[in-house]
ZAPA-936140 format. One record per atom (N, C-alpha, C): chain; atom name; x, y negated, z negated. Coordinates in nm, 4 decimals, always signed. Layout:
BEGIN
  chain  name         u         v         w
      A    CA         X         Y         Z
...
***
This chain:
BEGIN
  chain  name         u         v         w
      A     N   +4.7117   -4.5035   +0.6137
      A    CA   +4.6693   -4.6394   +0.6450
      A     C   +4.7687   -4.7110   +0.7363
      A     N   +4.7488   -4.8053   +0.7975
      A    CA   +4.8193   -4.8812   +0.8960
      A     C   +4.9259   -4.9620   +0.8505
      A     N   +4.9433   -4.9475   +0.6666
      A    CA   +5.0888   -5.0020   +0.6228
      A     C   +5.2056   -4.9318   +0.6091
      A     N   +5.1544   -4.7629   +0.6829
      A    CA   +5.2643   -4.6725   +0.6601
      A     C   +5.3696   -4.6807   +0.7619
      A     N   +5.3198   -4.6917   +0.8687
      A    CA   +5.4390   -4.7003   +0.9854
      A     C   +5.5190   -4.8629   +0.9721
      A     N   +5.4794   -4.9551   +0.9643
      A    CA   +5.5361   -5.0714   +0.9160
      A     C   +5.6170   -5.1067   +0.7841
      A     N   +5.5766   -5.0093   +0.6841
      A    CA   +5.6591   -5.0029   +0.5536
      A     C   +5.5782   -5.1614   +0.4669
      A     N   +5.4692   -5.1759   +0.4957
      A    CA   +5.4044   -5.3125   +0.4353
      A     C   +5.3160   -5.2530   +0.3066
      A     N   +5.4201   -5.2599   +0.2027
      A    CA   +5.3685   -5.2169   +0.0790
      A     C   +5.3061   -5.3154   -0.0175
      A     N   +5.2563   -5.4554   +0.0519
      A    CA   +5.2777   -5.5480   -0.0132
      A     C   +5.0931   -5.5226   -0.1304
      A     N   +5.0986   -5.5516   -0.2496
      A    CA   +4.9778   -5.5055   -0.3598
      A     C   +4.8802   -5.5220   -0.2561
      A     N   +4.7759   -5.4192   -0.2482
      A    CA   +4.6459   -5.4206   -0.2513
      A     C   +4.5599   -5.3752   -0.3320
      A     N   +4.6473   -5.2284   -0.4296
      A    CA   +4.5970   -5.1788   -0.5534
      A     C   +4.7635   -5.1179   -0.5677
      A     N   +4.7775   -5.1775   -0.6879
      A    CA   +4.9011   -5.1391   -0.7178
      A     C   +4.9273   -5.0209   -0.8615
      A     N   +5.0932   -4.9650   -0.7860
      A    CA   +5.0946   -4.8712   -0.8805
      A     C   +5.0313   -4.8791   -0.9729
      A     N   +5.1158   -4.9725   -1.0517
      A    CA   +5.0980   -4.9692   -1.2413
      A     C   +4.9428   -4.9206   -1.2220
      A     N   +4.8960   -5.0003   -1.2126
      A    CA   +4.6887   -4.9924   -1.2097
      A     C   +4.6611   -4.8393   -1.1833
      A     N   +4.6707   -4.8488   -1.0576
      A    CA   +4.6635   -4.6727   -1.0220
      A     C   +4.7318   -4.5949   -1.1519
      A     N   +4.8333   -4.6187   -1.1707
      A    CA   +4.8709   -4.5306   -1.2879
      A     C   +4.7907   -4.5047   -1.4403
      A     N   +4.8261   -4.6270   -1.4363
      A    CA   +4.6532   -4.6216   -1.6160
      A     C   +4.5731   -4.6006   -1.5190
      A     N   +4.5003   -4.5998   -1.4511
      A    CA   +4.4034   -4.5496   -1.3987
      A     C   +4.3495   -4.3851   -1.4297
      A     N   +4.4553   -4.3105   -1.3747
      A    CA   +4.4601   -4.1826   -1.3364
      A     C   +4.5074   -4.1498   -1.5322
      A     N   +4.5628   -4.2185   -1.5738
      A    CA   +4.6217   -4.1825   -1.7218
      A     C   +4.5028   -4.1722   -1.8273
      A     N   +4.3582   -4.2717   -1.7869
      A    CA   +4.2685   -4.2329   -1.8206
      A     C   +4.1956   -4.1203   -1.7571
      A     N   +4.1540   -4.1038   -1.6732
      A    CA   +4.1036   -4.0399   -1.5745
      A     C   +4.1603   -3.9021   -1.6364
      A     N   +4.2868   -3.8644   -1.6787
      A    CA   +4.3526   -3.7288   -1.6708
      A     C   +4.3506   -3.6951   -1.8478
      A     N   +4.2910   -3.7990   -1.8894
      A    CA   +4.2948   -3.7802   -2.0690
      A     C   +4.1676   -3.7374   -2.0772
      A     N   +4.0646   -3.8304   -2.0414
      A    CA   +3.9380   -3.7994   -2.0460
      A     C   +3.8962   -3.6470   -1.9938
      A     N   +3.9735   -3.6348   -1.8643
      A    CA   +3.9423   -3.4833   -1.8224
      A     C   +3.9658   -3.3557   -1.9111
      A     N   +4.1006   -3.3726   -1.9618
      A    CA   +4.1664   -3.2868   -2.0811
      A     C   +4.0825   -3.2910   -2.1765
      A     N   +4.0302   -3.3744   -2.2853
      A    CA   +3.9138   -3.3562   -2.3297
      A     C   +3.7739   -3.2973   -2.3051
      A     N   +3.7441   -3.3080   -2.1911
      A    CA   +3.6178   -3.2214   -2.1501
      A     C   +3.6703   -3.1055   -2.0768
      A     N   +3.8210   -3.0916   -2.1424
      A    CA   +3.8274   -2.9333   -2.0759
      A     C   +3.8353   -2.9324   -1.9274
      A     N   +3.7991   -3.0051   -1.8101
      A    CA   +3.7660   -3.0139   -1.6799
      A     C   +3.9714   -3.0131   -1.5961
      A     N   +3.9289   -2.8837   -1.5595
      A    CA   +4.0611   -2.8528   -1.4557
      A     C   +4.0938   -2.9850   -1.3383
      A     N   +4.2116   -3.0831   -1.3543
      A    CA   +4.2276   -3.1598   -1.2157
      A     C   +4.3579   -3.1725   -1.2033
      A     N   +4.3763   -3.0424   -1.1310
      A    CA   +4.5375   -3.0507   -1.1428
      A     C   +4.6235   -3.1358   -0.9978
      A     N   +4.5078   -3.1907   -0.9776
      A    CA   +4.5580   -3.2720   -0.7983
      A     C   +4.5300   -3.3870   -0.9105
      A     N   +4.5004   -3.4631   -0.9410
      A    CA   +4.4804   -3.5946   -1.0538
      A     C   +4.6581   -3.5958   -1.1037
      A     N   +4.6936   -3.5192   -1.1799
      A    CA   +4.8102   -3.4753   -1.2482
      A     C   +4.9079   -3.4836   -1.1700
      A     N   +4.9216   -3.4330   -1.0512
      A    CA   +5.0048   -3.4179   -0.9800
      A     C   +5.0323   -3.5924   -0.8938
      A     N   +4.9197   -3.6431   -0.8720
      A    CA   +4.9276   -3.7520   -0.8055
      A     C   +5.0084   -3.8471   -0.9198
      A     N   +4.9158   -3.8359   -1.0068
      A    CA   +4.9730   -3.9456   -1.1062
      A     C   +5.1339   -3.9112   -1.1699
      A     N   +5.1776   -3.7980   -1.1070
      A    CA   +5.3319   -3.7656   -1.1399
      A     C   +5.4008   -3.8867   -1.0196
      A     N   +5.3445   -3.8488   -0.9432
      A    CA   +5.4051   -3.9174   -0.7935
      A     C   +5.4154   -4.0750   -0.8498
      A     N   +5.2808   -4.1244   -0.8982
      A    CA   +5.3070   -4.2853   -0.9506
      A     C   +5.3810   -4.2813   -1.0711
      A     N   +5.3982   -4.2097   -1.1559
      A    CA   +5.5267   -4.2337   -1.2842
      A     C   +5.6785   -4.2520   -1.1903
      A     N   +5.6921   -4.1459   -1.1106
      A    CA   +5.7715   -4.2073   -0.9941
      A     C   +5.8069   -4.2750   -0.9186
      A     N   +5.6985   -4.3874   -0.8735
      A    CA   +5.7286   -4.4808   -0.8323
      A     C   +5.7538   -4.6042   -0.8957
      A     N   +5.6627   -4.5971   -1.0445
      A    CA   +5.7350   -4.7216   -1.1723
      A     C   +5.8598   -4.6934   -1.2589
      A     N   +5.9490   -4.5334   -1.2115
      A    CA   +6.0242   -4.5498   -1.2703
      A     C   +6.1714   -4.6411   -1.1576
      A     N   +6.1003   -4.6025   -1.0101
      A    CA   +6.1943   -4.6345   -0.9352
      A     C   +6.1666   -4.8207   -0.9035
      A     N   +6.0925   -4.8672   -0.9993
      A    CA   +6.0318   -4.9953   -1.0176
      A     C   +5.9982   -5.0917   -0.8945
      A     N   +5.8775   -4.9539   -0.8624
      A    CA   +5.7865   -5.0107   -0.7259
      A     C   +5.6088   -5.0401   -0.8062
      A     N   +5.6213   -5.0570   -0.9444
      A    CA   +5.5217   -5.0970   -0.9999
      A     C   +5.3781   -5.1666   -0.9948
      A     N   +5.4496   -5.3239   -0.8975
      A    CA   +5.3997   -5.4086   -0.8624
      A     C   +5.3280   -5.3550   -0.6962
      A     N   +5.3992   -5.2814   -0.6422
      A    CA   +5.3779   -5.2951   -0.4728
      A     C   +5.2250   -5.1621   -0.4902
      A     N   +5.1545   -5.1685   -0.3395
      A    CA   +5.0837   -5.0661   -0.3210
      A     C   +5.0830   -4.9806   -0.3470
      A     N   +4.9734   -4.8926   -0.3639
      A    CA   +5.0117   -4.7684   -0.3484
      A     C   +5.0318   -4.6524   -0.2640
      A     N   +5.0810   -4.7238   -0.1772
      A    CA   +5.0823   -4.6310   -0.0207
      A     C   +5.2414   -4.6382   -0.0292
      A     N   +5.3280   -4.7404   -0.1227
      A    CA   +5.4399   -4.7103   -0.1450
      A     C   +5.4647   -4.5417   -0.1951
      A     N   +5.3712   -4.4642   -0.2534
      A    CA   +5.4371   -4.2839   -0.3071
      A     C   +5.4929   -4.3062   -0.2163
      A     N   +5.4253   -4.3177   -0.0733
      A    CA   +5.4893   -4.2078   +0.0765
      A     C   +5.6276   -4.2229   +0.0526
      A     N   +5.7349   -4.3239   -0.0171
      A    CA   +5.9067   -4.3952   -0.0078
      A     C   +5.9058   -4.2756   -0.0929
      A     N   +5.8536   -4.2493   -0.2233
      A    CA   +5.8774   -4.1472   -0.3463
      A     C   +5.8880   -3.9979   -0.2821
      A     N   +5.7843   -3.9733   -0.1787
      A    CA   +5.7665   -3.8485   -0.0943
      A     C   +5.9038   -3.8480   -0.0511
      A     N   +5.9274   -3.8920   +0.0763
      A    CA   +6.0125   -3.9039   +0.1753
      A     C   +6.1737   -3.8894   +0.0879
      A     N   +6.1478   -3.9978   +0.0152
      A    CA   +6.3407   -3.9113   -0.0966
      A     C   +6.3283   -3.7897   -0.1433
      A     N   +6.1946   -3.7290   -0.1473
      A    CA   +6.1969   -3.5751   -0.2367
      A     C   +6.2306   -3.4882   -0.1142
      A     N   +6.1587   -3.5334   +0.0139
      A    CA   +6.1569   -3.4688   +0.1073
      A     C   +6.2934   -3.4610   +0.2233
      A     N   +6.3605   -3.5707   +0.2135
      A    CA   +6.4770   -3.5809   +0.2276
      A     C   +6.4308   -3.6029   +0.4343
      A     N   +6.3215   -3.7074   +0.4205
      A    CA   +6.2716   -3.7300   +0.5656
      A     C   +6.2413   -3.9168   +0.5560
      A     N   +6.2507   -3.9424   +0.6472
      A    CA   +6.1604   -4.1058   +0.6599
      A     C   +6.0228   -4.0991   +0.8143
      A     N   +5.9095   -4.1252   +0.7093
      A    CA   +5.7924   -4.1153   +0.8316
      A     C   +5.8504   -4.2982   +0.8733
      A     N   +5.8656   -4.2269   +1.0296
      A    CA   +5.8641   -4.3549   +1.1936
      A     C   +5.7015   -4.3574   +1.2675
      A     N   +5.7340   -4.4735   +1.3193
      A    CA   +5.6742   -4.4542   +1.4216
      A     C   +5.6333   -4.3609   +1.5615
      A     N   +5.7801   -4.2485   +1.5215
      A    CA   +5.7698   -4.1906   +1.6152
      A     C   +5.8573   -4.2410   +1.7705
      A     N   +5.8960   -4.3416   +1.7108
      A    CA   +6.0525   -4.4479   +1.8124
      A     C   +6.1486   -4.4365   +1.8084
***
């Protein structure tokens, strides 16, 4: 989205939310047995970003969570 090169993480759907979100989403699945191991994995990425207490901000903030794992910062390309 167009808040990645600017770093404008400001809420439009924020972690926390996304997180219970997917926390249901990944309980309910486990119960019906239903494989979503990209669900799991995402919602690792947002426990990561409320532990680094980006809670409140977007969720286009992971990409900051990415980029320290990755040991890179996405530019503009400038």
């Amino acid at each position: 989205p167009k808040a990645l090169i600017p770093r404008d993480f400001e809420p439009g759907f924020k972690v926390a939310l996304m997180n219970k979100d997917l926390d249901t989403f990944n309980t309910i699945a486990k119960e019906l047995h239903v494989p979503v191991s990209f669900a799991n994995v995402a919602q690792r990425y947002q426990q990561a970003a409320l532990a680094a207490g980006l809670g409140e901000q977007d969720t286009s903030v992971i990409m900051t969570v990415i980029e320290r794992l990755a040991a890179v910062k996405v530019s503009g390309g400038r």
